[in-house]
ZADO-622046 format. One line per field, with one value per atom (N, C-alpha, C): residue in three letters; x, y, z; atom name. Coordinates in nm, 2 decimals. Atoms other than C-alpha are relative to their C-alpha. Example, Ala and Ser with C-alpha at 12.3 -4.5 7.8 and 13.67 -1.06 7.14 Angstrom:
2
rest [ala	ala	ala	ser	ser	ser]
xx [0.09	1.23	0.09	-0.09	1.37	-0.08]
yy [-0.12	-0.45	0.12	-0.11	-0.11	0.11]
zz [0.00	0.78	0.00	0.00	0.71	0.08]
atom [N	CA	C	N	CA	C]
END
This chain:
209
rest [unk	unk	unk	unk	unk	unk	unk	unk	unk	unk	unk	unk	unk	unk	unk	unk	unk	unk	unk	unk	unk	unk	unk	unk	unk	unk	unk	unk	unk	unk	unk	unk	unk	unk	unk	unk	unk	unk	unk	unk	unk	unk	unk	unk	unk	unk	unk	unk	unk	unk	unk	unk	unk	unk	unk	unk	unk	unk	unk	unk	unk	unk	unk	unk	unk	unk	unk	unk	unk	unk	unk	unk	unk	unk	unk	unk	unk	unk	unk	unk	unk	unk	unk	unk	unk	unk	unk	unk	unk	unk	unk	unk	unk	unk	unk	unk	unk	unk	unk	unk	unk	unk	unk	unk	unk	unk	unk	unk	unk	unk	unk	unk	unk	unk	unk	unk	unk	unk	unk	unk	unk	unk	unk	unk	unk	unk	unk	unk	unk	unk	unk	unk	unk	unk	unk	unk	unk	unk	unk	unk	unk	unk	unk	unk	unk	unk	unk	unk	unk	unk	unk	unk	unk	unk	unk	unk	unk	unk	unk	unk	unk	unk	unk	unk	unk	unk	unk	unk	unk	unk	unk	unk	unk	unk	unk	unk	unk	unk	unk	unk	unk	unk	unk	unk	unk	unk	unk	unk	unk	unk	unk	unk	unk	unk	unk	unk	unk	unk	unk	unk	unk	unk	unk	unk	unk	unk	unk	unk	unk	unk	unk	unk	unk	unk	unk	unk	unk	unk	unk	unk	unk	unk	unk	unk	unk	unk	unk	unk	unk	unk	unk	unk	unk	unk	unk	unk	unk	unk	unk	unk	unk	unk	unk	unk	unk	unk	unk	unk	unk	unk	unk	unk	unk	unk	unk	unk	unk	unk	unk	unk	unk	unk	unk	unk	unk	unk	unk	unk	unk	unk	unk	unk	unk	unk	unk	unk	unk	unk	unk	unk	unk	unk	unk	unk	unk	unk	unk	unk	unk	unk	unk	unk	unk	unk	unk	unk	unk	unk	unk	unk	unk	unk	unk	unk	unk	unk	unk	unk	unk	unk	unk	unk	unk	unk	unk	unk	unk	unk	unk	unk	unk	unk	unk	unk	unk	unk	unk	unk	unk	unk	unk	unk	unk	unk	unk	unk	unk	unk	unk	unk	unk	unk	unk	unk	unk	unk	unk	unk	unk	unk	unk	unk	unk	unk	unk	unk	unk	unk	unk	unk	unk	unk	unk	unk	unk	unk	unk	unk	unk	unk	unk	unk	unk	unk	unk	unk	unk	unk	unk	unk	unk	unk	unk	unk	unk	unk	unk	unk	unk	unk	unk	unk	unk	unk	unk	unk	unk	unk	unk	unk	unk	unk	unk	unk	unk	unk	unk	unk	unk	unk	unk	unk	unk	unk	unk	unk	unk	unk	unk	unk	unk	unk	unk	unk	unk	unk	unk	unk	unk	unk	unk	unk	unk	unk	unk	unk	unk	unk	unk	unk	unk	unk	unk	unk	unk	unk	unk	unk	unk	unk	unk	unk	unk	unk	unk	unk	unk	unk	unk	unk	unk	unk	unk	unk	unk	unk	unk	unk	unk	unk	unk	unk	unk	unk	unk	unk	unk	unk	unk	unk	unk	unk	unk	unk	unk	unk	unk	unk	unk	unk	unk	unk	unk	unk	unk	unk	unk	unk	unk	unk	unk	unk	unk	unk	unk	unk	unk	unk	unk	unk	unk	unk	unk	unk	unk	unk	unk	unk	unk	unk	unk	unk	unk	unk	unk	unk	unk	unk	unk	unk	unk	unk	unk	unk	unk	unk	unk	unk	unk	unk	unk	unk	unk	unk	unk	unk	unk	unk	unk	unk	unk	unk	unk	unk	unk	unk	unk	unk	unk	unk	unk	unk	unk	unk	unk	unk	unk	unk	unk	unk	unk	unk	unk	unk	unk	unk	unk	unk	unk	unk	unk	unk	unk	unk	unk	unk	unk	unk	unk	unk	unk	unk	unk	unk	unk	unk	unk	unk	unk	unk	unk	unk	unk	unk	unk	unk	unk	unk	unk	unk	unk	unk	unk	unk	unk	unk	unk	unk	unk	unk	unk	unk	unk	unk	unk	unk	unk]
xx [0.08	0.00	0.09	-0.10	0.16	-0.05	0.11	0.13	0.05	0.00	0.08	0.07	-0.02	0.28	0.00	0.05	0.13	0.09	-0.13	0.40	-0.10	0.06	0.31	-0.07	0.07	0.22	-0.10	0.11	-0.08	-0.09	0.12	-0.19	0.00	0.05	-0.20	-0.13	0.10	-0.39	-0.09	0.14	-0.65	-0.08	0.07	-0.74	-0.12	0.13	-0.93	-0.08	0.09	-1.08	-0.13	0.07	-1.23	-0.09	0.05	-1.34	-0.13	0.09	-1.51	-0.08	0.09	-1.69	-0.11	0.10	-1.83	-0.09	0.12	-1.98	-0.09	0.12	-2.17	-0.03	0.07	-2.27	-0.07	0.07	-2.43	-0.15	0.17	-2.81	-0.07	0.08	-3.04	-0.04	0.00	-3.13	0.10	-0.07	-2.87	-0.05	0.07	-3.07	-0.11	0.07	-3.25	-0.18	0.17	-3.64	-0.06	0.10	-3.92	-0.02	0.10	-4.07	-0.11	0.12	-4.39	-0.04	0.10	-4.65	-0.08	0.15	-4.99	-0.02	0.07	-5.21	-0.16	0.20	-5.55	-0.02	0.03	-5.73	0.01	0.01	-5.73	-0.11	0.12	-6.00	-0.06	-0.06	-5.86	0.11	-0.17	-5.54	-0.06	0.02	-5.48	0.18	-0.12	-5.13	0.12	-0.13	-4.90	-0.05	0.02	-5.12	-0.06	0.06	-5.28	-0.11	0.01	-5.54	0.00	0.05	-5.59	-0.07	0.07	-5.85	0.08	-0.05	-5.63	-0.10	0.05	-5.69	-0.06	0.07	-5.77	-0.11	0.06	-5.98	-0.04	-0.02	-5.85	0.02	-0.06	-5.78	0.11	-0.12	-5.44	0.03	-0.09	-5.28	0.15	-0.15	-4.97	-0.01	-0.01	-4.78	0.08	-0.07	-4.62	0.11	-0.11	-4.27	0.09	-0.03	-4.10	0.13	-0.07	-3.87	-0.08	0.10	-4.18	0.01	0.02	-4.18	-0.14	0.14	-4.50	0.05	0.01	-4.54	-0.13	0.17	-4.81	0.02	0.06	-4.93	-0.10	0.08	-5.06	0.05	0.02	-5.10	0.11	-0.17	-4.79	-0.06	0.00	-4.74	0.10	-0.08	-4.54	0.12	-0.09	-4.42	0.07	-0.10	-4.27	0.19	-0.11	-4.00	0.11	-0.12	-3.68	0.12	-0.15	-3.32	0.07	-0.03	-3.20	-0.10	0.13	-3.54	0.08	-0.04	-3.51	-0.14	0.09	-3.76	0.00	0.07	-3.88	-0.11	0.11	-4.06	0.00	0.02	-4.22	-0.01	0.03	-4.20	0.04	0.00	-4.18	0.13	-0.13	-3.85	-0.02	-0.01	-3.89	0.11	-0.15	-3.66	0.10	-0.10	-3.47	0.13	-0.08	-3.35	-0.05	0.07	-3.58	-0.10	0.16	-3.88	-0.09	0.10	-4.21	-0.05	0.01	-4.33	-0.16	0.13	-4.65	-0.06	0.03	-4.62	0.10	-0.10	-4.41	0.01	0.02	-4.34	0.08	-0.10	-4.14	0.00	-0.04	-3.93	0.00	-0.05	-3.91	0.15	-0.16	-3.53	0.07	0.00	-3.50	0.05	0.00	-3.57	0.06	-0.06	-3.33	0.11	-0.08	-3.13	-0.07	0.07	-3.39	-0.02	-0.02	-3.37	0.07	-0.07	-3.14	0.06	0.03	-3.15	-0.07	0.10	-3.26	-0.02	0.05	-3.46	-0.12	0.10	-3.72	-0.11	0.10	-4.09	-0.09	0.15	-4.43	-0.11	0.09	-4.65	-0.08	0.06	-4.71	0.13	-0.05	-4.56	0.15	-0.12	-4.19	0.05	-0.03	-4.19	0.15	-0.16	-3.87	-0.05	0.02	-3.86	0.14	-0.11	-3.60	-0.03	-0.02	-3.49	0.10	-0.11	-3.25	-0.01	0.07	-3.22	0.01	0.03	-3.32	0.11	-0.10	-3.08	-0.03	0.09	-3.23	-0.18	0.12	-3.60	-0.07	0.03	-3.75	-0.18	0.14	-4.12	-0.06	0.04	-4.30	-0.09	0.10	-4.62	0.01	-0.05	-4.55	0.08	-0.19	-4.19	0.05	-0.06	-3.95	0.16	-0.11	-3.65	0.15	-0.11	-3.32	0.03	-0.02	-3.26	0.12	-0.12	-2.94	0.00	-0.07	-2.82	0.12	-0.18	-2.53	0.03	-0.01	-2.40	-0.11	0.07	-2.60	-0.10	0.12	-2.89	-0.12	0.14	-3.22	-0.07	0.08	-3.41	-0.17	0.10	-3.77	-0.12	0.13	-4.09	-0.09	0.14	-4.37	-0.13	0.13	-4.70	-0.09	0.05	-4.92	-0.10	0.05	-5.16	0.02	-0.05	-4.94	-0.03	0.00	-5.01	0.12	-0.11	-4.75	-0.05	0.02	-4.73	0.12	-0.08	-4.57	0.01	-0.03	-4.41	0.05	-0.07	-4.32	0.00	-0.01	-4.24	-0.11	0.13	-4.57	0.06	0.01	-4.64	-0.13	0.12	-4.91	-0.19	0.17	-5.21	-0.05	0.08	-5.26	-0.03	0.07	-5.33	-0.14	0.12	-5.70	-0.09	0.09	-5.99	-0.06	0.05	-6.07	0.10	-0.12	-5.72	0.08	-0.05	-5.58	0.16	-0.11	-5.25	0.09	-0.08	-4.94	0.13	-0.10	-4.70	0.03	-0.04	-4.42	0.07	-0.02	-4.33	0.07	-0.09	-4.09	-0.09	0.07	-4.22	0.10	-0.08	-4.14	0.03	-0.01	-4.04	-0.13	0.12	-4.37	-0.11	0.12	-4.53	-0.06	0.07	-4.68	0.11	-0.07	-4.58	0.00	-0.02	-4.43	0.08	-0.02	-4.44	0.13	-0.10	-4.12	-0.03	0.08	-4.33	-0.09	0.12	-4.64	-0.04	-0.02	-4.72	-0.14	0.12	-5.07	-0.07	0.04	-5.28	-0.05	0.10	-5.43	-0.11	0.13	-5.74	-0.05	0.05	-5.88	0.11	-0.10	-5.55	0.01	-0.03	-5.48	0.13	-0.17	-5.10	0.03	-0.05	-4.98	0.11	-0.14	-4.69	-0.04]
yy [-0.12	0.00	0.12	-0.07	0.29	0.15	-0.11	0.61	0.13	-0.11	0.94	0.13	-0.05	1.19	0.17	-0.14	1.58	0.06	-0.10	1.83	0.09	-0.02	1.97	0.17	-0.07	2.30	0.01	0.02	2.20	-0.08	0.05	1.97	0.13	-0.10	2.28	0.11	-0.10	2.47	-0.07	0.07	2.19	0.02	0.03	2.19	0.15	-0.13	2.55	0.01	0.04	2.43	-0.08	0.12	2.13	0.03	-0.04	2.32	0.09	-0.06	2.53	-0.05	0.05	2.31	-0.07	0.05	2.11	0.13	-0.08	2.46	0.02	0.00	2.50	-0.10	0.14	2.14	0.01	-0.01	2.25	-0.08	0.01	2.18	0.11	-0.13	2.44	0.03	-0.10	2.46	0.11	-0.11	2.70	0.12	-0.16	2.99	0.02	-0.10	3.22	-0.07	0.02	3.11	0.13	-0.06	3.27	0.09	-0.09	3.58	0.06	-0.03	3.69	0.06	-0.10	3.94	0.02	0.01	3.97	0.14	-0.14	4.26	0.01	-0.02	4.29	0.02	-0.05	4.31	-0.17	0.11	4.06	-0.05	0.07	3.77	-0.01	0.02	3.65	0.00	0.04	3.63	-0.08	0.04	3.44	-0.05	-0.03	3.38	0.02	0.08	3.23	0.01	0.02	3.26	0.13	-0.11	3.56	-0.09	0.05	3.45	0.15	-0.11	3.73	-0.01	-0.01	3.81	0.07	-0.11	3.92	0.09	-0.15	4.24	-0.12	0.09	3.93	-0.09	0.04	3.78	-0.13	0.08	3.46	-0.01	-0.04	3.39	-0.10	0.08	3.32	0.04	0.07	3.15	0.09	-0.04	3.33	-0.02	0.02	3.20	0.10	-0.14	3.46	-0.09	0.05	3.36	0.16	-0.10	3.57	0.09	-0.13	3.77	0.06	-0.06	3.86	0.16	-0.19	4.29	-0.01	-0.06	4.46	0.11	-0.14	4.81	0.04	-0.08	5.08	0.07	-0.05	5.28	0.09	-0.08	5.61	0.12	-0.03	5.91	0.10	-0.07	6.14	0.17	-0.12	6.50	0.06	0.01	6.53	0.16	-0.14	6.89	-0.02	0.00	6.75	-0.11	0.05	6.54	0.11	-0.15	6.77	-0.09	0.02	6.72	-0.10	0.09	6.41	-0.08	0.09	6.26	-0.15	0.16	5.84	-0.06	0.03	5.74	-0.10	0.11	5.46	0.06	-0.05	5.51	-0.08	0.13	5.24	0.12	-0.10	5.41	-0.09	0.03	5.34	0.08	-0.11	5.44	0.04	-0.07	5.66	0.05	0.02	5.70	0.11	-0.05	5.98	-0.07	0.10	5.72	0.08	-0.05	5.93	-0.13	0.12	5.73	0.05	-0.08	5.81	-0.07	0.05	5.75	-0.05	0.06	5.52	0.00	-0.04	5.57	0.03	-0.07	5.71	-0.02	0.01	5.58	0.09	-0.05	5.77	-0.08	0.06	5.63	0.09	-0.09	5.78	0.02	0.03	5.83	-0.13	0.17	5.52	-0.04	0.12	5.30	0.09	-0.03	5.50	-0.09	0.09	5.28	-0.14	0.10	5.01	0.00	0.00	4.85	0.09	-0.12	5.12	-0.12	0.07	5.04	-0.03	0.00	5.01	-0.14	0.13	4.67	-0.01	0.01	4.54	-0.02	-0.01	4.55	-0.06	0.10	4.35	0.16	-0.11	4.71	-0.05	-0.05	4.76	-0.08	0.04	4.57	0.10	-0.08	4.68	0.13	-0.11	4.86	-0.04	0.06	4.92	0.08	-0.01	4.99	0.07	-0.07	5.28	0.05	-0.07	5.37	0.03	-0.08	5.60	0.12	-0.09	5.92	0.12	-0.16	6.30	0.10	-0.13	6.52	0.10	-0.17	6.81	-0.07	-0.01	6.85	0.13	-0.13	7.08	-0.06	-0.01	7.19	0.05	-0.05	7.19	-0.11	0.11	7.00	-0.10	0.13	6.76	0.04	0.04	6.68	-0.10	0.05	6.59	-0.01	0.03	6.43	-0.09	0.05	6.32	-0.13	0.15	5.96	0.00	0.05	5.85	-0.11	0.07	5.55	-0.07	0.03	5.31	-0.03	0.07	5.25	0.11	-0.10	5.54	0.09	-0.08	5.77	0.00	0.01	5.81	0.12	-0.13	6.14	-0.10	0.04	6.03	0.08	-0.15	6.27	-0.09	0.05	6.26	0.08	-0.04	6.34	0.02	-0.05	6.53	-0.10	0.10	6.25	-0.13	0.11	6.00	-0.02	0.05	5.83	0.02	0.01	5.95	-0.04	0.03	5.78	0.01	0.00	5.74	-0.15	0.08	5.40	-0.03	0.05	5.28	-0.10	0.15	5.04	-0.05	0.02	4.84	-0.11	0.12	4.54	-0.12	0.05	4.29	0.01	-0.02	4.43	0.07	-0.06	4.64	-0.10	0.06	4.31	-0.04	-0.02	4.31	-0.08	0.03	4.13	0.14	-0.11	4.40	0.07	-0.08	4.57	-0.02	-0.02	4.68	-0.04	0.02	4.51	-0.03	0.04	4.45	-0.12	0.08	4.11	-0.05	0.05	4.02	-0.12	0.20	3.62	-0.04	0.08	3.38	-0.18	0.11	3.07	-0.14	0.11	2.76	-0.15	0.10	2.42	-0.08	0.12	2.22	0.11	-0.10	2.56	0.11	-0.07	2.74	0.16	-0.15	3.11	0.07	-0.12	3.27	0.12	-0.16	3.67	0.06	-0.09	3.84	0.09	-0.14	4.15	0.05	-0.07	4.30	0.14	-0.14	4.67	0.00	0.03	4.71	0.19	-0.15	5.06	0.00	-0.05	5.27	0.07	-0.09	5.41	0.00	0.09	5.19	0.09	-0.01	5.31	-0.13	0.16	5.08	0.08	-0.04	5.08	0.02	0.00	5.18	-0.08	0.07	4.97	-0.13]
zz [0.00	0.00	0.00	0.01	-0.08	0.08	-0.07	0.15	-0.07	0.07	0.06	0.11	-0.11	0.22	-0.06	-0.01	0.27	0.05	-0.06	0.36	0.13	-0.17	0.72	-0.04	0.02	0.56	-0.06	0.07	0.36	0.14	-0.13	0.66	0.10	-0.11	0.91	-0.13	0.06	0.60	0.00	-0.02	0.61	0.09	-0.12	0.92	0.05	-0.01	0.90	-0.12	0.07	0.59	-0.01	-0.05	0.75	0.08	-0.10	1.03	-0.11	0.12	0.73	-0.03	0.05	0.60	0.06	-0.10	0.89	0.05	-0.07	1.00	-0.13	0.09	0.67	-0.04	0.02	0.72	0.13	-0.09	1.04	0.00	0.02	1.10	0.01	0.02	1.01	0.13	-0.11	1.37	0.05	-0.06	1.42	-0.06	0.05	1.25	0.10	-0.06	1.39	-0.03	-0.02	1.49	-0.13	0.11	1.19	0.11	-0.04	1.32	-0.08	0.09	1.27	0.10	-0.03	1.32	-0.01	0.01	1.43	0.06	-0.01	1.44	0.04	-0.03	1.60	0.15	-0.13	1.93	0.09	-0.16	2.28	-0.02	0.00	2.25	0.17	-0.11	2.59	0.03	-0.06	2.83	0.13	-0.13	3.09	0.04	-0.08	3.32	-0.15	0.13	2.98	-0.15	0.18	2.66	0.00	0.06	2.45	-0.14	0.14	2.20	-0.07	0.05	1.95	-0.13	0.15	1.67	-0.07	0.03	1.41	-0.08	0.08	1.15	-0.11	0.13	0.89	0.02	-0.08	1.12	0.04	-0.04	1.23	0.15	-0.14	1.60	0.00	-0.03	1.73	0.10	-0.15	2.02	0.00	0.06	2.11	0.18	-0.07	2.40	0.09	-0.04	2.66	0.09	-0.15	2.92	0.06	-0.06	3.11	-0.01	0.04	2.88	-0.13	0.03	2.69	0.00	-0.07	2.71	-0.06	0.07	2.67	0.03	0.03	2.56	0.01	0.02	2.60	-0.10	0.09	2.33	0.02	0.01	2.32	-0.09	0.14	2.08	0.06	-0.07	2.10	-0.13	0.11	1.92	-0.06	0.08	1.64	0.03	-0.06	1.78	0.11	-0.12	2.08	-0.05	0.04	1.84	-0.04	0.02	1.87	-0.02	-0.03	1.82	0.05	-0.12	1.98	0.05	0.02	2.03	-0.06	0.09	1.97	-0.05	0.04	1.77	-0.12	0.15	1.49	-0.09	0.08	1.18	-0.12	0.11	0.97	-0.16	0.10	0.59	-0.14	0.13	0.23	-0.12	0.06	0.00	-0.06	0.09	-0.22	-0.08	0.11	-0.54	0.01	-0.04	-0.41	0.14	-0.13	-0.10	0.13	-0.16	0.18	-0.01	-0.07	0.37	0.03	-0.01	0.32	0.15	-0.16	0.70	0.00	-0.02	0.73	0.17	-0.17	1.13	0.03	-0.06	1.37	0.18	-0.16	1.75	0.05	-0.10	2.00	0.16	-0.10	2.26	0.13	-0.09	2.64	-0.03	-0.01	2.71	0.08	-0.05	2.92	-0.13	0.14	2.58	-0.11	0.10	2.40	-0.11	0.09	2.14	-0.01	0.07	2.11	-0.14	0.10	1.79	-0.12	0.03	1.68	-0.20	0.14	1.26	-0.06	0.10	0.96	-0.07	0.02	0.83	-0.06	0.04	0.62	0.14	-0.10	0.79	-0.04	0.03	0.77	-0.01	-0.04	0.82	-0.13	0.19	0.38	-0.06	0.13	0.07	-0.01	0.02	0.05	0.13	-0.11	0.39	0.07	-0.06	0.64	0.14	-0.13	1.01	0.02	-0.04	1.13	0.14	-0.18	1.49	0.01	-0.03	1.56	0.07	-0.02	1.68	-0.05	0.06	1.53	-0.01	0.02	1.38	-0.05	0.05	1.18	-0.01	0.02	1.19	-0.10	0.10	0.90	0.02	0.00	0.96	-0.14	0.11	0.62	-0.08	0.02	0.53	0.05	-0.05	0.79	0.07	-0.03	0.89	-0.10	0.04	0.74	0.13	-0.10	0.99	-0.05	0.01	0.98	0.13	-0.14	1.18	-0.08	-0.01	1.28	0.04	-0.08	1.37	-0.08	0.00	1.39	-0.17	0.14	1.08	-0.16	0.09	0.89	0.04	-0.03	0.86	-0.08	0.07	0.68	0.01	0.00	0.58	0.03	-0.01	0.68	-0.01	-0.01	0.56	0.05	-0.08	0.75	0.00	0.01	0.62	0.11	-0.05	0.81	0.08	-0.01	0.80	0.06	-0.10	0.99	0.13	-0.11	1.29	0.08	-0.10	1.56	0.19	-0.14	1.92	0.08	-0.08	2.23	0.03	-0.02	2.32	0.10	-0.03	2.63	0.08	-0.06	2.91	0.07	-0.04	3.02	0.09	-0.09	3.20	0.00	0.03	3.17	0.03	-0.03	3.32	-0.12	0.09	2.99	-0.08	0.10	2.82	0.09	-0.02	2.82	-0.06	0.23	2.56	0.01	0.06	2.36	-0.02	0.02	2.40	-0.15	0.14	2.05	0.00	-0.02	2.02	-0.18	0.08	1.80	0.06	0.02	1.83	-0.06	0.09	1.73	0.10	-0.05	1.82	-0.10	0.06	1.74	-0.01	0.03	1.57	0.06	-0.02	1.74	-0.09	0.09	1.59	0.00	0.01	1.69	-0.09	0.05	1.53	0.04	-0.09	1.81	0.01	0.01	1.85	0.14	-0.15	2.18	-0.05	0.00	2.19	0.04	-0.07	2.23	0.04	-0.07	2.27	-0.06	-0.01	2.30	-0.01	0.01	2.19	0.02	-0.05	2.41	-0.01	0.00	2.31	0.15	-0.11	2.59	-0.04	0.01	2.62	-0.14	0.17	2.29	-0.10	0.11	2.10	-0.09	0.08	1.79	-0.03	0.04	1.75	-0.13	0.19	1.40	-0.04	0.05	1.40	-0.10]
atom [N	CA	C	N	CA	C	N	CA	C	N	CA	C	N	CA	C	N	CA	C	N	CA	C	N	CA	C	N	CA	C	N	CA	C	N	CA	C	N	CA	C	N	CA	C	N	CA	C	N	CA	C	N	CA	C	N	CA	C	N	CA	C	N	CA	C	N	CA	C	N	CA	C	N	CA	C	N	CA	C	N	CA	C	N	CA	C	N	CA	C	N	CA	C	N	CA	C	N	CA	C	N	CA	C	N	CA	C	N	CA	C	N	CA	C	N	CA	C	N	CA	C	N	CA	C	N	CA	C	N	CA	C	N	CA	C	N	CA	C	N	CA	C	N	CA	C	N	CA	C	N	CA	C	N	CA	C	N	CA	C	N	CA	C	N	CA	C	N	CA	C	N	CA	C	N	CA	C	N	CA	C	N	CA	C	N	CA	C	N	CA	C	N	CA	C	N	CA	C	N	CA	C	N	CA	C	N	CA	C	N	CA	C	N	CA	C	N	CA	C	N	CA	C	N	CA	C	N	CA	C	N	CA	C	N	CA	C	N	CA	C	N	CA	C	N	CA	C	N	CA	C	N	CA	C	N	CA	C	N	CA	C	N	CA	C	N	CA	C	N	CA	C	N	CA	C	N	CA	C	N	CA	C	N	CA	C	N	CA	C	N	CA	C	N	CA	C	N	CA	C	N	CA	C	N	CA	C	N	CA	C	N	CA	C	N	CA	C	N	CA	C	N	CA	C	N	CA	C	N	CA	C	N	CA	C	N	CA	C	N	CA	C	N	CA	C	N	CA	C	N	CA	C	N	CA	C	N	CA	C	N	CA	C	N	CA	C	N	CA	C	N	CA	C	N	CA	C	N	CA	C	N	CA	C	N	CA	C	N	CA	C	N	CA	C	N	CA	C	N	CA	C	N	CA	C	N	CA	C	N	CA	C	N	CA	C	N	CA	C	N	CA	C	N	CA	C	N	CA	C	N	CA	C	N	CA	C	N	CA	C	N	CA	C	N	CA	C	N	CA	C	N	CA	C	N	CA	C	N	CA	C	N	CA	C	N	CA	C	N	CA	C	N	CA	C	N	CA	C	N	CA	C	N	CA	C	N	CA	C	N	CA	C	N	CA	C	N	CA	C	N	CA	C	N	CA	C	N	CA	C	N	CA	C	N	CA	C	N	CA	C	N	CA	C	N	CA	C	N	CA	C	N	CA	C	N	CA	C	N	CA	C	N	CA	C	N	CA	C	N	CA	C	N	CA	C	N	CA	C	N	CA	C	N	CA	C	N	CA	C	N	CA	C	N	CA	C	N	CA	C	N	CA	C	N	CA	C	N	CA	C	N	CA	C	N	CA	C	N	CA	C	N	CA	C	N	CA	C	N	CA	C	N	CA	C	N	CA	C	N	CA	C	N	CA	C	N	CA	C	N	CA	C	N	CA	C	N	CA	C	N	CA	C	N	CA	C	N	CA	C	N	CA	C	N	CA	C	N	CA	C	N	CA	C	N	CA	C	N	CA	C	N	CA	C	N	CA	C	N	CA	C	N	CA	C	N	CA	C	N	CA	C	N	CA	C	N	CA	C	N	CA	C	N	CA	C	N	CA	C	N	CA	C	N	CA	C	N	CA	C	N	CA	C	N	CA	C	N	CA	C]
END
């Protein structure tokens, strides 16, 4: 039998090759759980589950544990966003590269740098989700704002007509039946869907997000 002999430089280059390829031979469980998002109001709750009617008008089970957040939800005014303000704004690109703004939440200071970036969104067909915070503000049919965050910025106009709120930290008593809610959950492998978090209106608010 005749052996084959590898020079000791090529065997040390294999060995991070090898290592290479066993990780893109992984198992798909190593990605990231599906997320998804429901939109409608509270059927029932009770300690661990949510059902909800959604906006399409199916009901769904959504399981809650105890890194879960809920958010409240109420109506904010677009004149108190200044300078440094942290804020998200679901929007649509427009061919100059601004975002036409389909809503607009605002963060207290506490929940400053949540989600800080820019990403596709479920809201509308080709939408994106920005959170960062306010650099120039120009008052002119609307607003038009400047978001920052890491890694870039985004001019974002905001029609008059936009839904702007306030966002911030809740707790479970605002889920309710009848309470106007937004979750987004991670899909598990048997199927079933537990909430990372809850965005719960006040005083019959329906969230825009």
């Amino acid at each position: 039998m005749m052996n084959i002999f590898i020079p000791r430089v090529f065997r040390l280059a294999l060995v991070p090759a090898l290592l290479a390829t066993q990780l893109l031979a992984a198992p798909a469980m190593a990605q990231a759980p599906q997320q998804v998002g429901i939109r409608g109001a509270i059927v029932s709750v009770n300690k661990d589950q949510l059902v909800v009617k959604t906006n399409k008008g199916a009901e769904q089970n959504v399981m809650l544990d105890k890194d879960t957040r809920v958010a409240a939800i109420s109506i904010a005014d677009i004149n108190d966003i200044k300078p440094g303000s942290y804020i998200g704004a679901a929007g649509i690109p427009q061919p100059d590269g601004s975002q036409k703004a389909l809503e607009v939440h605002v963060f207290p200071p506490a929940m400053a740098g949540t989600g800080d970036g820019h990403r596709p969104f479920d809201l509308a067909p080709n939408s994106t989700m920005t959170n960062g915070t306010v650099g120039d503000v120009v008052a002119s049919q609307g607003r038009t704002l400047t978001l920052k965050y890491k890694g870039g910025e985004k001019k974002i106009v905001v029609p008059e007509d936009v839904p702007v709120v306030n966002i911030e930290a809740g707790d479970r008593s605002l889920l309710a039946a009848g309470v106007k809610v937004v979750v987004r959950a991670r899909k598990n492998a048997d199927g079933s869907l537990t909430a990372n978090s809850v965005s719960a209106g006040k005083n019959g608010i329906t969230p825009p997000m």
